[in-house]
C-alpha positions as semicolon CSV with decimal commas, in nm:
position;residue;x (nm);y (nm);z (nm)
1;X;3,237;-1,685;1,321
2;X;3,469;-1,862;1,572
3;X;3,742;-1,617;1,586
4;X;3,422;-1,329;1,594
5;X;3,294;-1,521;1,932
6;X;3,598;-1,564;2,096
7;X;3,654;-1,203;2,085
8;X;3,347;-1,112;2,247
9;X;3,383;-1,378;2,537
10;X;3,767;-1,241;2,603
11;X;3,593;-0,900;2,604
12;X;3,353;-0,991;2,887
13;X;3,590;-1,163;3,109
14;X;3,796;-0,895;3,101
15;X;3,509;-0,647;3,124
16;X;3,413;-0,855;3,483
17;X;3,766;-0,929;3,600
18;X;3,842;-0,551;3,619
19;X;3,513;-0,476;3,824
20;X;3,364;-0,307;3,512
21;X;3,010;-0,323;3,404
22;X;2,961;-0,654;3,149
23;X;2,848;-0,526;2,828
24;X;2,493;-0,435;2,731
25;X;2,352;-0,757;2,497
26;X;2,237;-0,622;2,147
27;X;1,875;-0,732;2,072
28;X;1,808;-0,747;1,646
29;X;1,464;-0,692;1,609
30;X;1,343;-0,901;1,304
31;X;0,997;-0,896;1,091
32;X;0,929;-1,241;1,112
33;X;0,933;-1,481;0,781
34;X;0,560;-1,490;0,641
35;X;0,394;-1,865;0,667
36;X;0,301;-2,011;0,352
37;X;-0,084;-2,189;0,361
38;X;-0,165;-2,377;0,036
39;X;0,162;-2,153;-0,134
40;X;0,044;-1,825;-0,078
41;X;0,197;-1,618;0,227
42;X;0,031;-1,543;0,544
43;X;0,206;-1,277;0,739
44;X;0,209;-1,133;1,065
45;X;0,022;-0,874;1,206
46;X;0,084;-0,615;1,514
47;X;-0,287;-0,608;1,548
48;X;-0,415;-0,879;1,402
49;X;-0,840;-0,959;1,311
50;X;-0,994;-1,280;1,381
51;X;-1,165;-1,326;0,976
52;X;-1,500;-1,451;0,929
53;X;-1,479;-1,465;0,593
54;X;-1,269;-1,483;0,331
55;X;-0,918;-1,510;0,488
56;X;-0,685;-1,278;0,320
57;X;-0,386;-1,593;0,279
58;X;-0,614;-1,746;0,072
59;X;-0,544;-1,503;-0,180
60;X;-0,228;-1,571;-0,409
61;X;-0,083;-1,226;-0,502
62;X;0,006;-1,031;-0,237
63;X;0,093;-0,662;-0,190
64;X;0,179;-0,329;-0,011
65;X;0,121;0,031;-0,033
66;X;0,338;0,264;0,107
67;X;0,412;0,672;0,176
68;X;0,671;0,867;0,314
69;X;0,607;0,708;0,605
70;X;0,768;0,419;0,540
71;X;1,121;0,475;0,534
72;X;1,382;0,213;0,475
73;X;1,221;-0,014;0,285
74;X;1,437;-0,340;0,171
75;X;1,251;-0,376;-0,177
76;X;1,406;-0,656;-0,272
77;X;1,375;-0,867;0,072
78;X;0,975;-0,747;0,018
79;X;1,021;-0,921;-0,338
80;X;1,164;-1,226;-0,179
81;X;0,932;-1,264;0,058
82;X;0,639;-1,261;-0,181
83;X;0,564;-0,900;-0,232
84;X;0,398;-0,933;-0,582
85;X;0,323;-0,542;-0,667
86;X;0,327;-0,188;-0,480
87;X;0,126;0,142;-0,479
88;X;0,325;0,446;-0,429
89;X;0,153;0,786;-0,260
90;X;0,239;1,019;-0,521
91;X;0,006;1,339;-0,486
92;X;-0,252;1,482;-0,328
93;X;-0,414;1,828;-0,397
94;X;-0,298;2,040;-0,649
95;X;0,094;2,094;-0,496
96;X;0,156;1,825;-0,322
97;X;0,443;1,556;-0,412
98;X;0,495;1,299;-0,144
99;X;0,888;1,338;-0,080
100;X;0,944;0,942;-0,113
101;X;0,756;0,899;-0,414
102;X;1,088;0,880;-0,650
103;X;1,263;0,737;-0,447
104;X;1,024;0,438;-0,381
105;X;0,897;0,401;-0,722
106;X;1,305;0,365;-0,848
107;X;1,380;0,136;-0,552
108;X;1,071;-0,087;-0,626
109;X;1,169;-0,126;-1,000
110;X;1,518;-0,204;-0,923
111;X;1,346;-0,486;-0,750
112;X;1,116;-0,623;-1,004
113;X;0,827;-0,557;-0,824
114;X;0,545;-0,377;-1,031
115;X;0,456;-0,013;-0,895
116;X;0,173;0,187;-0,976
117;X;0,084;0,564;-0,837
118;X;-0,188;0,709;-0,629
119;X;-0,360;1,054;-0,557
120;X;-0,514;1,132;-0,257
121;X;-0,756;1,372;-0,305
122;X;-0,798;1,657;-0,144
123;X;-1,205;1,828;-0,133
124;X;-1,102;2,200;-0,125
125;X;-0,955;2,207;-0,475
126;X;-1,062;2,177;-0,835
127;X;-1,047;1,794;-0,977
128;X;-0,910;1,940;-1,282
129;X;-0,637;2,119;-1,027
130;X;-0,576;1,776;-0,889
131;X;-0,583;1,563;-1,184
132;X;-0,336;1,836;-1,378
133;X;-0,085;1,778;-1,075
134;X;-0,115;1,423;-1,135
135;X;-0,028;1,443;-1,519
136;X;0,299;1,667;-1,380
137;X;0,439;1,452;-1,140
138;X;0,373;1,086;-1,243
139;X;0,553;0,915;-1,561
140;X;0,291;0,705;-1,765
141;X;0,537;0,407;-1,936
142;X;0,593;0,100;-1,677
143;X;0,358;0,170;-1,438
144;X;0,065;0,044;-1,316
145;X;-0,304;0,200;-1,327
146;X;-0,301;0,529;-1,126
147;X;-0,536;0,539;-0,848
148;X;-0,718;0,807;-0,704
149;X;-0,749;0,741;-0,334
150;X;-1,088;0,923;-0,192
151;X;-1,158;0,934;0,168
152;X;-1,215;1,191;0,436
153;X;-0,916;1,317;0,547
154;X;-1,022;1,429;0,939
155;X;-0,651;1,547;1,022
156;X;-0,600;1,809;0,749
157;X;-0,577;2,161;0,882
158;X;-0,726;2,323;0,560
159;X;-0,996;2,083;0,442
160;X;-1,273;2,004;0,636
161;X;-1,546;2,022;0,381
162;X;-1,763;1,733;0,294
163;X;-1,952;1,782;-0,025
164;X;-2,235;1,682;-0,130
165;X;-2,261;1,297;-0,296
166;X;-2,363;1,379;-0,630
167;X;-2,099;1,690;-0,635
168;X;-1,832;1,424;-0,469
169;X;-1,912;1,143;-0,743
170;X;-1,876;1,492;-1,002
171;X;-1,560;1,513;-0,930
172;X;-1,418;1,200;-0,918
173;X;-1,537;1,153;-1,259
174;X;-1,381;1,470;-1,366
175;X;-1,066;1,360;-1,226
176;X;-1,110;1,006;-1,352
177;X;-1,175;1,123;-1,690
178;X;-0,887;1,317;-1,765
179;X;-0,585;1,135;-1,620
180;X;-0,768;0,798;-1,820
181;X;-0,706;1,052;-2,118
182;X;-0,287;1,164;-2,021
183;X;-0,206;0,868;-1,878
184;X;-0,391;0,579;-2,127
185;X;-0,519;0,330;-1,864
186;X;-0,859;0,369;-1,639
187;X;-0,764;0,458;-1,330
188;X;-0,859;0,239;-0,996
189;X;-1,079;0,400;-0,761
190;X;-0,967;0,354;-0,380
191;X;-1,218;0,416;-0,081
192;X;-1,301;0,321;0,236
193;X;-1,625;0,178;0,407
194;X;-1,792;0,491;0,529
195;X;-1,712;0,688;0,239
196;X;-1,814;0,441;-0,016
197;X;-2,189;0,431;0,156
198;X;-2,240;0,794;0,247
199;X;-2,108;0,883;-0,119
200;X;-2,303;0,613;-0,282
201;X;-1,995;0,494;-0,513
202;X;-2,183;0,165;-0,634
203;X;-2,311;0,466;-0,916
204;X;-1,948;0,465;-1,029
205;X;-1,937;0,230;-1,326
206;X;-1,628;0,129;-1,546
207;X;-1,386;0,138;-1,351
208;X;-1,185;-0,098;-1,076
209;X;-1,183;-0,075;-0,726
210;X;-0,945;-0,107;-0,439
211;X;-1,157;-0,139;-0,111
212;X;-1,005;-0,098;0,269
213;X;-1,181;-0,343;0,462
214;X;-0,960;-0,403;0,744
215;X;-1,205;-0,568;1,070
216;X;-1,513;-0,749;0,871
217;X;-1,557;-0,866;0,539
218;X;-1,563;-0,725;0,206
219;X;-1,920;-0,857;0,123
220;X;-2,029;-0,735;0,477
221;X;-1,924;-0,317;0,419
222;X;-1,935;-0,307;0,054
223;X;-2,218;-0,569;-0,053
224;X;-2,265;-0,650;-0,433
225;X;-1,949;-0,425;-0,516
226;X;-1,729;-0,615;-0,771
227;X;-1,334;-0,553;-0,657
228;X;-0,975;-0,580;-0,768
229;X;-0,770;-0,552;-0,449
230;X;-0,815;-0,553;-0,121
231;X;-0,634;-0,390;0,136
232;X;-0,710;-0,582;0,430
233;X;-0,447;-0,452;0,712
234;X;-0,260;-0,108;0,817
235;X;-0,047;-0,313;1,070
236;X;0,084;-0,601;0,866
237;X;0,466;-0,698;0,895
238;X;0,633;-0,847;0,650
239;X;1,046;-0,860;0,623
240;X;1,184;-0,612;0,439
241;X;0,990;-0,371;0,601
242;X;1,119;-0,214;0,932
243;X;0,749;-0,162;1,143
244;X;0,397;-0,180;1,049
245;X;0,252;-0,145;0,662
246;X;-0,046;-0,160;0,460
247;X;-0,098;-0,518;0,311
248;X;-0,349;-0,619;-0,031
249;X;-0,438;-0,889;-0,228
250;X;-0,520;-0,923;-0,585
251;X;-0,836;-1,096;-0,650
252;X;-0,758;-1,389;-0,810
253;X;-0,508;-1,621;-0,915
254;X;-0,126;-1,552;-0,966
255;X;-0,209;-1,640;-1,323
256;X;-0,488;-1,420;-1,336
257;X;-0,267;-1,130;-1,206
258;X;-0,018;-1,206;-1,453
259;X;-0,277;-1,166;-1,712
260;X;-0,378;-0,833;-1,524
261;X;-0,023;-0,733;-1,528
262;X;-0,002;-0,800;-1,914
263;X;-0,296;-0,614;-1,979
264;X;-0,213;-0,310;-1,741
265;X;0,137;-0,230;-1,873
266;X;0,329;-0,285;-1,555
């Protein structure tokens, strides 16, 4: 360290005693360390929401879940840091492999963190297209549930359509139904506010939910709707992690996830 300091200050005085420009400082830009209330980590947030309810660092198991957009991921700094389990984009439509799926499901595992695979589906193809896909691209031993992610997607070029409610619930069923069937574990169902009410997904019974409530609380936009995780920000930052990424919690206690774990096969 000494010898590494002296170095740089020689370099500078010459650097100023020739006339020449002194050299440009290097900022490191660090996530900063997540804040542990009552044991369980609070992290920071880019944009972060003033909670009236339930605070989200009152919840013991922590998460993320992640797509190719999140590149150069440090999965075992995101273990260290209290990173507790991951969901993966691995699909959507009936062709569509997300092109860091592999590569972020092998990295998480070489971590120890518990991974699990979602679908995001897409409303201008069969659910038996979709769910066929799925059963193609996703391996079944070590993994958590798989998730089918439903939302609007308003950016897609192709897809605009907006079924019905009844024919939306249809499919998701359909789709439910037969990866529950190739891949031995009821899948999770992951929505957000609007399209949970306009779709009327409170008729969906048996299965799990993972519900995006990211400005007001859960029992505010999805009243009476029993729930497994929560994602509760798309701008958290957490080390390991080089900008902004989706943060969850489990609902319950690290002993109760454990049990979950157990019981899940992850």
């Amino acid at each position: 360290m000494g010898r590494v300091f002296l170095s740089l200050l020689i370099g500078v005085l010459v650097a100023c005693g020739s006339g020449g420009p002194a050299p440009t400082p290097v900022t490191t830009v660090l996530s900063p360390a997540p804040s542990f209330v009552g044991g369980n980590p609070r992290y920071a947030d880019s944009d972060p929401v003033d909670w009236t309810g339930p605070k989200p660092w009152n919840y013991a198991v922590h998460g993320v879940d992640v797509a190719r957009y999140q590149a150069g991921l440090d999965w075992q700094k995101l273990r260290k840091n209290g990173i507790r389990f991951a969901f993966i984009k691995a699909t959507e439509g009936g062709d569509h492999l997300d092109p860091e799926f592999k590569t972020h499901l092998a990295r998480a595992r070489a971590a120890g963190v518990p991974a699990g695979a979602y679908h995001f589906y897409y409303w201008c193809r069969p659910a038996s297209d979709q769910a066929a896909w799925f059963r193609r691209n996703v391996p079944k031993a070590g993994m958590l549930p798989p998730v089918l992610d439903v939302e609007w997607n308003h950016l897609s070029p192709t897809c605009r359509t907006r079924p019905p409610a009844d024919i939306v619930r249809a499919e998701m069923r359909t789709w439910l139904t037969q990866v529950t069937a190739s891949h031995g574990k009821r899948p999770i169902i992951y929505t957000t506010p609007d399209f949970y009410k306009r779709n009327e997904l409170w008729r969906i019974k048996g299965y799990d939910f993972w519900l995006r409530a990211v400005a007001r609380p859960l029992a505010e936009v999805y009243p009476g709707q029993r729930w497994l995780f929560w994602q509760y920000t798309g701008t958290g930052r957490v080390p390991g992690a080089p900008g902004d990424i989706d943060l969850n919690v489990f609902n319950g206690s690290r002993a109760a996830f454990d049990a979950w774990l157990a019981s899940a096969g992850g």
